[in-house]
N, C-alpha and C positions, 0 to 999 in steps of 0.2 A: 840636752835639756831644751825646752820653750821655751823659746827667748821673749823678754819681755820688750812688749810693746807700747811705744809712745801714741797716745792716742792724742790730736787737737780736735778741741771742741771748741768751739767760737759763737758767742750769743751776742749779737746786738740788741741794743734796747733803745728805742726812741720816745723819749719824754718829750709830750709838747708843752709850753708854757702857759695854754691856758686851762682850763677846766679839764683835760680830761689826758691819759697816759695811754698807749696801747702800745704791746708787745709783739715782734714779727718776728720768725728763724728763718735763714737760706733753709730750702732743701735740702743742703747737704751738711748740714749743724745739729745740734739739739733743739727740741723744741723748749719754746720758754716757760713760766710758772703761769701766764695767763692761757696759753696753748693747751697745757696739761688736761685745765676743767675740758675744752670739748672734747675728751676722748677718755670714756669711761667703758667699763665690761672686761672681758675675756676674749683672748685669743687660744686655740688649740693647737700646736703642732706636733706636727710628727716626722719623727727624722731617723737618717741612721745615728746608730751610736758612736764616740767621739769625734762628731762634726759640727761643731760649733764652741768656739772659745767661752771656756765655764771658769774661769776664774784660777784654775790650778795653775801654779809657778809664775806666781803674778802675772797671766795675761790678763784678759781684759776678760768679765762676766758679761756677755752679750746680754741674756734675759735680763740678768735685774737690771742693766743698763737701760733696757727698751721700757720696763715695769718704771724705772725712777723718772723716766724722761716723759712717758703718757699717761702715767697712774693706768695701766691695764695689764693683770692679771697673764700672765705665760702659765698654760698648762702644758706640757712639752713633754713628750714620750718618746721611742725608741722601736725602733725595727729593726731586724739584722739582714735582713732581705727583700727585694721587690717582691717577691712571693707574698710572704708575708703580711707585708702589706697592703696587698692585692685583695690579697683573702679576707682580712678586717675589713677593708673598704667594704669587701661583696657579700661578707657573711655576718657580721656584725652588727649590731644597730650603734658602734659607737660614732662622733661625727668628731670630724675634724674639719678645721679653717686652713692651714697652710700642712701639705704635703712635698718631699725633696725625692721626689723618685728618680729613677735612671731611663735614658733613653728610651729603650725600647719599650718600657713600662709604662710611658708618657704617651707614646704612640698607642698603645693599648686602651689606656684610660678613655683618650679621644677616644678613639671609635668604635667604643662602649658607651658614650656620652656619659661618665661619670667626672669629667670635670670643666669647670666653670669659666667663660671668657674673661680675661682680665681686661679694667678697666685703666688705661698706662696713663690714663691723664691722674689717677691718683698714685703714681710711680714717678715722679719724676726724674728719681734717682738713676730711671730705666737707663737712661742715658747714657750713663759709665759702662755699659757692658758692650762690648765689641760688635759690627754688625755681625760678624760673621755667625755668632751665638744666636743672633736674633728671629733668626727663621731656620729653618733646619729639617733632614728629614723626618727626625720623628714630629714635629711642630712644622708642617708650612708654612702657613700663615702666620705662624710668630702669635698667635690668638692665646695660649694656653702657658705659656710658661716663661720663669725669671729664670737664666743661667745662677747656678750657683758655683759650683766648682766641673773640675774636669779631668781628664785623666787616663791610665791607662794599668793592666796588670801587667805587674812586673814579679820575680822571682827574690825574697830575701833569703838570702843563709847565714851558717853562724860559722865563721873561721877558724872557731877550734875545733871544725867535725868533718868540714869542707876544705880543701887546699882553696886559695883564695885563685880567684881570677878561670877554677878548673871548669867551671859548667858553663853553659849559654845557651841551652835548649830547655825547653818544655819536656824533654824527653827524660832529664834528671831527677823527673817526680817520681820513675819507672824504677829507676837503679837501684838494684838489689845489695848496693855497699852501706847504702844508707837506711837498711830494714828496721821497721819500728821505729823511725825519725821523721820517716815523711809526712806531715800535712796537706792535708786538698779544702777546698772549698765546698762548706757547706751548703752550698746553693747550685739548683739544678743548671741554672743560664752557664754559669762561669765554669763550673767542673766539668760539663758534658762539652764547653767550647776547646779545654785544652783538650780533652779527652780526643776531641775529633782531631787538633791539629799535631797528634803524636800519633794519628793511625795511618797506615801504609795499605792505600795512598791517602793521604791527606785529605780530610774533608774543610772546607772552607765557611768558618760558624760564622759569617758575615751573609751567608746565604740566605734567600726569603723562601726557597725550596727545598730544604730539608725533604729528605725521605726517612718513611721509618724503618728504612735499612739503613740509613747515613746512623742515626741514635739508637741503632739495634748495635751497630760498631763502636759508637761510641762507649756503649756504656758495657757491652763485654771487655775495653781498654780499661774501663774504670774494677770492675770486677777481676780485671789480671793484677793492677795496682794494691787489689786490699791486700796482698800478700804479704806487703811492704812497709804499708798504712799504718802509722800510727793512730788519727781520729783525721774525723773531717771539723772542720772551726770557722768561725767566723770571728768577733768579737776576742773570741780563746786565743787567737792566732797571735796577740799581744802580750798576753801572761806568758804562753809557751814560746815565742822567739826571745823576749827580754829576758824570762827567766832561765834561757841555755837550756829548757826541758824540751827542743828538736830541733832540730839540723838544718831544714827545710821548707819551704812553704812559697806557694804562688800568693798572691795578696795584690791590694791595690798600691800603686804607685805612692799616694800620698802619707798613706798608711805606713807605708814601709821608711820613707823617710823618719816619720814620727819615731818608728822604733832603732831606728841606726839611734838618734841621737841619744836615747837612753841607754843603748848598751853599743858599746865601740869596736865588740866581736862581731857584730853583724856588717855583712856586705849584701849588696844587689846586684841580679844579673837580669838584662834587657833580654828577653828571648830572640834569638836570631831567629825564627820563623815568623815574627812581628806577633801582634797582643792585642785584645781590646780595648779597643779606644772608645771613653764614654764622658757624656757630659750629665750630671747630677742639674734639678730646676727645680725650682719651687714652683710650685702648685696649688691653683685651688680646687677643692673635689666639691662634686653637687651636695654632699651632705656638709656644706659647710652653712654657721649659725649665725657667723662675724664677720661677714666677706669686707666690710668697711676698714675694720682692726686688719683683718689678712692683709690686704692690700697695703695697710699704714706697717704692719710689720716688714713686710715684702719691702717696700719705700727703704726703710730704717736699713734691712741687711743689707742693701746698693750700695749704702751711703759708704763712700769711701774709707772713710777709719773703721768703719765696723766691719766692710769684709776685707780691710786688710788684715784684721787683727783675727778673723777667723780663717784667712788661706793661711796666717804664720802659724796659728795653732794646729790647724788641720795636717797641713804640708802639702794640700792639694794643689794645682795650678786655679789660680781664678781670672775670670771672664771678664774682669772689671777692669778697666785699664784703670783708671785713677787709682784702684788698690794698689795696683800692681806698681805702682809709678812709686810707693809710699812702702812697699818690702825691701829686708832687706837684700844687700849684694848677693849674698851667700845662699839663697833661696831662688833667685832671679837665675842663678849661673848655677844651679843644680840640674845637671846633664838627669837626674833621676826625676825629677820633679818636672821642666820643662826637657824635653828632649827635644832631639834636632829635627827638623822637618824630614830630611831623608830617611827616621828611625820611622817616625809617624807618616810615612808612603807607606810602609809594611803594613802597618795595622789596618785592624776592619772594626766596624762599628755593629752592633746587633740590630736586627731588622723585627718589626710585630709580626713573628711567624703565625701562620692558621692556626686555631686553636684547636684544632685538632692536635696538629701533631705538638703545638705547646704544651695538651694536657699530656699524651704520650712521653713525650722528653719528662716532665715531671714525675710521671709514674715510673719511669723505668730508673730516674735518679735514685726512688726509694727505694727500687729492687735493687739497686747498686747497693747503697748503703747500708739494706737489711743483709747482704749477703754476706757480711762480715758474721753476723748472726751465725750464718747458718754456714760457712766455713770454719768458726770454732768449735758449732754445735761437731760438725766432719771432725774435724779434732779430736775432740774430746772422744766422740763414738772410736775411731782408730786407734787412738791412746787407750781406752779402755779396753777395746777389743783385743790391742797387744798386747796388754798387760793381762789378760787372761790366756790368752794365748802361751802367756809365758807360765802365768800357774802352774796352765795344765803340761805345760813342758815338763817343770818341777815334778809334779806327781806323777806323772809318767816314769819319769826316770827313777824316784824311788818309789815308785811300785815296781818296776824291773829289778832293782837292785833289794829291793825284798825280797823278789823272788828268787832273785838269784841266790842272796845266802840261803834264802829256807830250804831251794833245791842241793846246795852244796853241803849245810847240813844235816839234810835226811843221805846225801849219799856219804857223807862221812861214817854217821851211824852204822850205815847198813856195813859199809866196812870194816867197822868198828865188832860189829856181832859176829860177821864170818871169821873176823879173824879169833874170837872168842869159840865159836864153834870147832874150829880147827885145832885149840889147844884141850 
């Protein structure tokens, strides 16, 4: 279960005694009722889906929290993938003010110029977030993005299907014990990266040099997998591991914690060939309307109770030390959650590959996934075809066996007459 969260919130108020009152908040508090009136409008975001503490099993409701504390409007949406994402940004006229994309997706965006310098002197929250988070290679210069959470793919299963403790490879997505139980990743970046790192020899999805033989490999590994494949999932991968409806599943680190705690048949396995390692940031994109409000949003999520209360509900690692200072034990000493430095030497981080072979990687993910299509369409044709095949076995055989008695009784007949004849 998600465990609830004590959140402090501390308002100072200084009354002077003569003519006049004014109200002040630390940066890292609530703001107060006179604070409220300057900040009026709408903010937009857009995020993955369940990343952000919304109120279920008494934690904390981040949005209305932010709505009660600035009177401004959260219009807040949902993406299942940087793709996705990507593609609304670039095909869309919708706008958004704060975006949480991934790594390599960030590095994209820059240099696309589709998003926006931030201004950190209206962050001052920025502070609590690690230097280490603060420049980075998809972000150099530290110009474009707030660390929000971090992490890495890990493998969940379910131990009434799996001996516990039996698997520790990427290679387990493959295994034909587990047919029509396996899960994969509905998204081209994450699926095409195991895919490479279970092909013989090994490609390394950490690469900025992909060739399109390296993801011609890959994705005939993914097309050997549908044999096995239950669905690809994202978002689903929570109903089907909680609800004991499959076996199996790659997923993100954070994620996975979240569903251990709801069902207590589930375990994790850390891939011994190491994993993607990724850090999620908010963002502001050029089509944004409230870069004011973004930025006072962006502020409000630093603030320490509020992203501790969204790493607890999330189960991500977060970038914040003051959150991290404010989790609890049990969270902090989760070998799945935070792993050990020598697990995270294995890992590789995803690079803004050429957009060539990025739109390629994406096209052939489709071919992967339509090919389920067209392997049951193969089915079905074979099935039918045997099953005619068997027909005409049938009739065949009795129309032989018609013939056969209608030959044995014209020659009984004819026997029949000679020997009539003879008497």
């Amino acid at each position: 279960m998600r465990k609830l969260f004590c959140l402090i919130s501390l308002a100072l108020l200084l009354i002077s005694t003569l003519s006049f009152s004014a109200c002040t908040s630390s940066d890292e508090n609530a703001a107060t009722d006179d604070s409220i009136s300057d900040y009026q409008g709408e903010v937009n975001v857009y995020n993955w889906g369940e990343y952000i503490s919304n109120g279920d099993d008494d934690t904390l409701d981040v949005i209305a929290e932010f709505e009660k504390e600035y009177n401004i409007k959260v219009n807040y949406t949902n993406f299942e993938t940087n793709e996705e994402m990507y593609n609304i940004l670039s095909n869309s006229n919708s706008t958004y003010d704060v975006i949480i994309p991934s790594d390599y997706m960030i590095a994209r965006l820059i240099e696309e110029n589709m998003l926006e310098e931030i201004d950190y002197s209206n962050i001052p929250n920025y502070k609590n977030i690690l230097d280490n988070f603060k420049t980075s290679d998809y972000d150099p210069q530290g110009k474009y993005s707030v660390a929000y959470a971090w992490g890495y793919v890990a493998m969940v299963y379910n131990t009434t299907m799996i001996e516990k403790g039996s698997i520790d490879s990427f290679s387990a997505l493959w295994d034909k014990k587990y047919k029509d139980n396996v899960l994969m990743f509905n998204n081209s970046r994450d699926a095409t990266a195991i895919a490479m790192q279970v092909c013989d020899p090994a490609i390394d999805p950490g690469s900025k040099n992909f060739s399109i033989e390296d993801i011609d490999r890959a994705t005939n590994k993914l097309i050997e997998q549908k044999s096995i494949l239950k669905k690809y999932v994202m978002d689903q991968v929570f109903t089907e591991m909680e609800g004991n409806q499959a076996a199996i599943a790659p997923y993100y680190a954070g994620d996975i914690y979240t569903m251990m705690q709801n069902n207590p048949d589930l375990d994790y396995c850390k891939p011994k060939e190491g994993s993607n390692l990724f850090v999620d940031a908010m963002c502001i994109p050029t089509c944004c309307k409230n870069k004011e409000n973004a930025e006072l949003f962006i502020n409000f999520m630093c603030r320490p109770d509020i992203a501790a209360a969204n790493a607890e509900y999330i189960g991500y690692a977060t970038p914040n030390s003051a959150a991290y200072d404010l989790l609890d034990d049990d969270i902090k000493n989760s070998e799945l959650v935070y792993p050990s430095q020598e697990y995270m030497d294995k890992c590789y981080t995803f690079s803004n590959i050429d957009d060539e072979i990025y739109s390629y990687m994406q096209e052939k993910f489709v071919k992967a996934c339509s090919s389920s299509a067209e392997i049951s369409e193969l089915e079905t044709k074979q099935t039918s075809n045997s099953a005619k095949i068997a027909v005409l076995v049938i009739l065949c055989v009795i129309i032989i066996a018609t013939i056969i008695v209608i030959i044995y009784d014209i020659r009984r007949a004819i026997k029949n007459r000679n020997r009539i004849n003879k008497i």
